[in-house]
N, C-alpha and C positions, 0 to 999 in steps of 0.2 A: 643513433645515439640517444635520442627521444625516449625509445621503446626500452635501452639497455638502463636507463635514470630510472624509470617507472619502475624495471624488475627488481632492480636494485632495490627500492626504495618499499615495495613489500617485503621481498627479505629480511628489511631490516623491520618491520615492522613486526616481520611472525616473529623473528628473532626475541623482541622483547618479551613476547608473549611464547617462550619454551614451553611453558607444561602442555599447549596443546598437543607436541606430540605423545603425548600418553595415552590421549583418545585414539592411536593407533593407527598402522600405514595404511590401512583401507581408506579412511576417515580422511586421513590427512590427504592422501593425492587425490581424492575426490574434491577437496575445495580447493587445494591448488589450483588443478585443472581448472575448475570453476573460475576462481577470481581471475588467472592467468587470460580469460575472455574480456577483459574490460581491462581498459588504462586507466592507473592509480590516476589519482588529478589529488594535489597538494590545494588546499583551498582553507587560507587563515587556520594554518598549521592540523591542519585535521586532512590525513591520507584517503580519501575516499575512492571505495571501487564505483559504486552507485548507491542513489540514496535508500533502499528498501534493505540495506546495510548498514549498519553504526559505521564510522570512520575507524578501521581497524587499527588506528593509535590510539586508540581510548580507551573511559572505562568504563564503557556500554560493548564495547567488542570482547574485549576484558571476563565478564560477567557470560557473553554467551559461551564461551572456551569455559569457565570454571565453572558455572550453573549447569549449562544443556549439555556441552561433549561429553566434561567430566566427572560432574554427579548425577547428571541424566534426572535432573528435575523433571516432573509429569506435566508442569505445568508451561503456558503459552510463552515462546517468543517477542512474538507480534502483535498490537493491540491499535484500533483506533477505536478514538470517543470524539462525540457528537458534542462541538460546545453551545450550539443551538442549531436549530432549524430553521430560524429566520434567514431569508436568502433573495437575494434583489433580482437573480435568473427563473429561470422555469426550463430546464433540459427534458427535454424528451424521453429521455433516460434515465431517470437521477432516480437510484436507487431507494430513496428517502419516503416519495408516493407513499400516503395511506399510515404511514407512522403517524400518530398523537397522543396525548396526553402531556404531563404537567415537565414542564422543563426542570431539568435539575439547578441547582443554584451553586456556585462556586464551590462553596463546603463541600456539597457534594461530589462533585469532578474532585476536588483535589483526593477526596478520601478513596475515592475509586482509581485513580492513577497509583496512589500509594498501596492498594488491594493488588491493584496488576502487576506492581513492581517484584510485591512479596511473594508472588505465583512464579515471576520468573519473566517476565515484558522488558526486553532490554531495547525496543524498537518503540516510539510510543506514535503514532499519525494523529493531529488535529484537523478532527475535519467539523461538516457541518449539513446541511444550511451554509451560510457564511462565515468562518470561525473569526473574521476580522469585527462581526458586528456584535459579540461579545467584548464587555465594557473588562470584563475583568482577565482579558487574553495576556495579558505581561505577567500577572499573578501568577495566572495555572502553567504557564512556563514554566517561568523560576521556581515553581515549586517540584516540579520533576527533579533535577540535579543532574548531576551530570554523567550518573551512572546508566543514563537509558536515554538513546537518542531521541530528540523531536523533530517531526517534520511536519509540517505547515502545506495545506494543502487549500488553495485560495481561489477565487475568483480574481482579486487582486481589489473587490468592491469599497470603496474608504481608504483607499490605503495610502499611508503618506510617509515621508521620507524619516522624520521621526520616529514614526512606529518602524519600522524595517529597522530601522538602527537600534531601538530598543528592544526589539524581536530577540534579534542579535545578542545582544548585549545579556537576555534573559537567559540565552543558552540556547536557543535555536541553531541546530546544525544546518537546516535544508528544507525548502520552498518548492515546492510546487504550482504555477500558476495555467491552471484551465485556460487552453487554446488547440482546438478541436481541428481544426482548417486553417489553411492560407489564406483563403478566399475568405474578406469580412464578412457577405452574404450567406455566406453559408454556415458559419462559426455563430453569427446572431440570430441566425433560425434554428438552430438547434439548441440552441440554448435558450431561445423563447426572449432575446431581449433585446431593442436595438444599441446598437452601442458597446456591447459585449466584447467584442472583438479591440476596439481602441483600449477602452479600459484594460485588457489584458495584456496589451504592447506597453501601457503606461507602467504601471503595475512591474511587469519583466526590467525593462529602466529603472525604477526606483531601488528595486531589490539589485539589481550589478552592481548599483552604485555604494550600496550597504558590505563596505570590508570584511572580507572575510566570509563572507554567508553564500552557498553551496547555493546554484536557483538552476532550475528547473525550470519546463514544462509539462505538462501532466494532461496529455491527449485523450481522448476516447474516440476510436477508429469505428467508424461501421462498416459492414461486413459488404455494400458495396465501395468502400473505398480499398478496402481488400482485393478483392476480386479484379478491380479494374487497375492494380496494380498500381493506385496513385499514394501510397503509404511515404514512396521515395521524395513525391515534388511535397507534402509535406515536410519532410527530415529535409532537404533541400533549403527551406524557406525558416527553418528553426536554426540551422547552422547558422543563416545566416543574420539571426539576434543574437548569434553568442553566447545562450545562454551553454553551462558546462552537460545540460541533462535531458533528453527525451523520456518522459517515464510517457511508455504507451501500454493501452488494454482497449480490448475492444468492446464493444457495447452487449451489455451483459442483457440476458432475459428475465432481469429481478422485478419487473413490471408487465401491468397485463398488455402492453402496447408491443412489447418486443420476445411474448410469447408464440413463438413464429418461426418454422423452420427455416427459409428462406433469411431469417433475420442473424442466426447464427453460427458461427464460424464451423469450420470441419478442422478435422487435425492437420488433413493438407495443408488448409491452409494459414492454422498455429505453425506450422512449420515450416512455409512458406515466410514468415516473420521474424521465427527462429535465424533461420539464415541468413533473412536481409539483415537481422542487428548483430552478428557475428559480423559482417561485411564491412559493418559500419564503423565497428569496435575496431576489426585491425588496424583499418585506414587511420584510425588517431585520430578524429575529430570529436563532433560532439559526443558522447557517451549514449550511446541506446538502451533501455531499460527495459525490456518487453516483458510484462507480468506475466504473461505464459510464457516465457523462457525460465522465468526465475520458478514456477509452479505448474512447469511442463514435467512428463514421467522422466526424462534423460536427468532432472535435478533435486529439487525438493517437493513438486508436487503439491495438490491441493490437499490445504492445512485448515481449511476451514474447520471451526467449533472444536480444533485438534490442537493447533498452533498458534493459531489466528482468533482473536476474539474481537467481536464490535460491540461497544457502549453508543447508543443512540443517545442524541440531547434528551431524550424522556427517561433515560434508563433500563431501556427494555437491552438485554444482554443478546446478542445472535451472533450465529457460528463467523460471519462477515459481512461486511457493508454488500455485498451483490448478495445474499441470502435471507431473502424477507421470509425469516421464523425467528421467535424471540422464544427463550428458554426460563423468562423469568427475570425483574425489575429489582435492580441497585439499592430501590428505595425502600425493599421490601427485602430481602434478604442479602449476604455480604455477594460480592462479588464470584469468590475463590468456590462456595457454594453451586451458585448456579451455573458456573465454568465446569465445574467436578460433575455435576448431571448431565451437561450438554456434550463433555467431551466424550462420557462413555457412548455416547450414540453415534458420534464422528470419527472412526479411526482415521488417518491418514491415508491419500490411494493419490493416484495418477495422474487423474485427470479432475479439471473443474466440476466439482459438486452442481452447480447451477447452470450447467450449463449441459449436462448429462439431465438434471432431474425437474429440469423448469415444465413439462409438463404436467408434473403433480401436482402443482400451487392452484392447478385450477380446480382441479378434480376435489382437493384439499380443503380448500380456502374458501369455498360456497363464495365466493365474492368479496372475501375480507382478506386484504395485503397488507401488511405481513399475518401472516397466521401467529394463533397465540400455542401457549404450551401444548397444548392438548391435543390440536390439528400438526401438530409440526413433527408430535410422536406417531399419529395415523399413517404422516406420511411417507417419515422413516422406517416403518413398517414392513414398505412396500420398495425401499432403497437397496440396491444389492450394490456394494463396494467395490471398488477394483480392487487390483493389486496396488504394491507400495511406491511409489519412485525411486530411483536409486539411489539415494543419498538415506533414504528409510529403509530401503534396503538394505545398508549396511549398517545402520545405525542401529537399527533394532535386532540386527544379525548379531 
């Protein structure tokens, strides 16, 4: 009965939203199928399939149907910006290494969120550094609106129950809070901080308890927890905080530390992932989000510098937060500009950009992460594309 409330309860959703069938029967039972993987979850009147999607009763869902299906706007979906770089962890991982220069100041974010909105960003991601240790995070919410989803991607560092409710309150649909491992030992060695781990169970609590707010947790799996087939006693130990969300991805090779074959996944075993969160999806419990399923070839596919654009706390524009190359600074030219040169270099294809091409950052980069313009053209140079994913497939069909 569960499962027949939920179907229903899309239907009525696409229902209000009629003109997408005009985008065409290809079009349309390609996300049917799609969404028809994930159980809607009602949460403070917003239908959510999973959060790397607006809540498709809104009018950021709204906006991708009448912008990208139907006028087939050139420009990006998806966007995160950097509200600072200061950050209380040190991850092993964290895409961010080797970025500096001068932070942007409020004016600037907001003028840049209102760039991205105009291109077409109906998805926005706050990330960081720590986006909670920006003074002015209630501001650059509410100054989004309500036509392009935000989501909140945290540590959980500062966080208090007031702010969670105010979060909320500014238009925050959905939270993500960093928890890497079951094991506290092992969640605060990877993250380089003791206590990491508590903080992020605190954190997870305080946002439940925030009405209506969609919370998450937001994994980064390494390739031997892959392997040893421990992905499950994770999801296992996530169910049971109750939070509604697993958004998982696994640890990228955007840094010279995890330039390393051994370090990076194979398609097996993206697909191997694929299936355990299909698995996970029927059974009706927490919702699985696996970024290579949503940016696997069987769906949309990596969109990086295509779809996908990252605003770093300094400004520097790059195709996404896992891809250390910047095409050119916020502060120095508009947004919509340096998006229009980056993306003719980025078509759309298959499979993870960084994850095919991270041996070139070396050869590239003489030692400097992320590469500037000019190293980041040499290295595209030398990039041969794949084919489209299927949803580009038809969509460009």
């Amino acid at each position: 009965m569960a499962k027949l409330r939920e179907q229903a309860a899309l239907w009525r959703a696409i229902s209000r939203n009629a003109q997408v069938l005009k985008a065409g029967l290809r079009t349309n039972r390609f996300l049917l199928r799609y969404m028809r993987r994930f159980r809607v979850r009602k949460v403070g009147g917003n239908l959510i399939i999973h959060s790397h999607l607006p809540p498709i009763n809104s009018p950021a869902y709204k906006r991708f149907i009448d912008e990208h299906l139907l006028k087939r706007t050139n420009g990006p979906s998806h966007a995160q910006v950097g509200l600072t770089n200061a950050c209380p962890q040190r991850c092993t991982y964290c895409y961010n290494k080797g970025r500096a220069g001068r932070v942007m100041d409020t004016a600037t974010i907001k003028r840049v969120i209102r760039e991205l909105k105009e291109l077409g960003v109906f998805w926005l991601g706050l990330t960081g550094g720590e986006p909670l240790l920006n003074k002015d995070l209630l501001e650059i919410v509410e100054s989004v609106g309500a036509d392009c989803a935000v989501k909140l991607f945290t540590t959980g560092s500062t966080l208090t129950p007031r702010l969670a409710s105010d979060l909320k309150k500014a238009g925050l649909f959905s939270v993500s809070v960093s928890l890497d491992d079951w094991r506290e030992e092992e969640h605060d060695r990877a993250r380089g901080t003791r206590g990491a781990f508590r903080e992020a169970l605190r954190a997870i609590e305080v946002f439940k308890k925030t009405d209506g707010l969609h919370v998450g947790v937001s994994a980064v799996l390494s390739r031997e927890m892959i392997v040893r087939d421990e992905v499950e006693e994770l999801l296992s130990f996530l169910s049971g905080l109750e939070v509604h969300e697993a958004w998982l991805s696994e640890a990228k090779p955007s840094v010279q530390g995890f330039w390393k074959s051994d370090l990076v996944i194979t398609e097996a075993e993206r697909r191997k992932l694929v299936v355990l969160q299909d698995r996970y999806n029927r059974d009706g419990g927490i919702t699985v989000n696996y970024l290579g399923h949503f940016e696997g070839r069987e769906h949309f596919g990596c969109n990086a510098g295509h779809r996908m654009i990252y605003v770093d706390s300094f400004g520097e524009v790059s195709p996404c937060v896992f891809v250390p190359m910047t095409f050119g600074n916020v502060m120095d030219r508009p947004v919509g500009d340096i998006y229009a040169d980056m993306r003719r270099r980025f078509p759309s294809e298959e499979s993870c950009f960084i994850n095919q091409n991270y041996p070139l950052l070396q050869k590239h980069g003489r030692g400097q992460i992320p590469l500037g313009k000019a190293e980041s053209e040499e290295l595209l140079a030398e990039v041969r594309f794949g084919p489209l994913a299927k949803f580009f497939e038809i969509f460009y069909s």
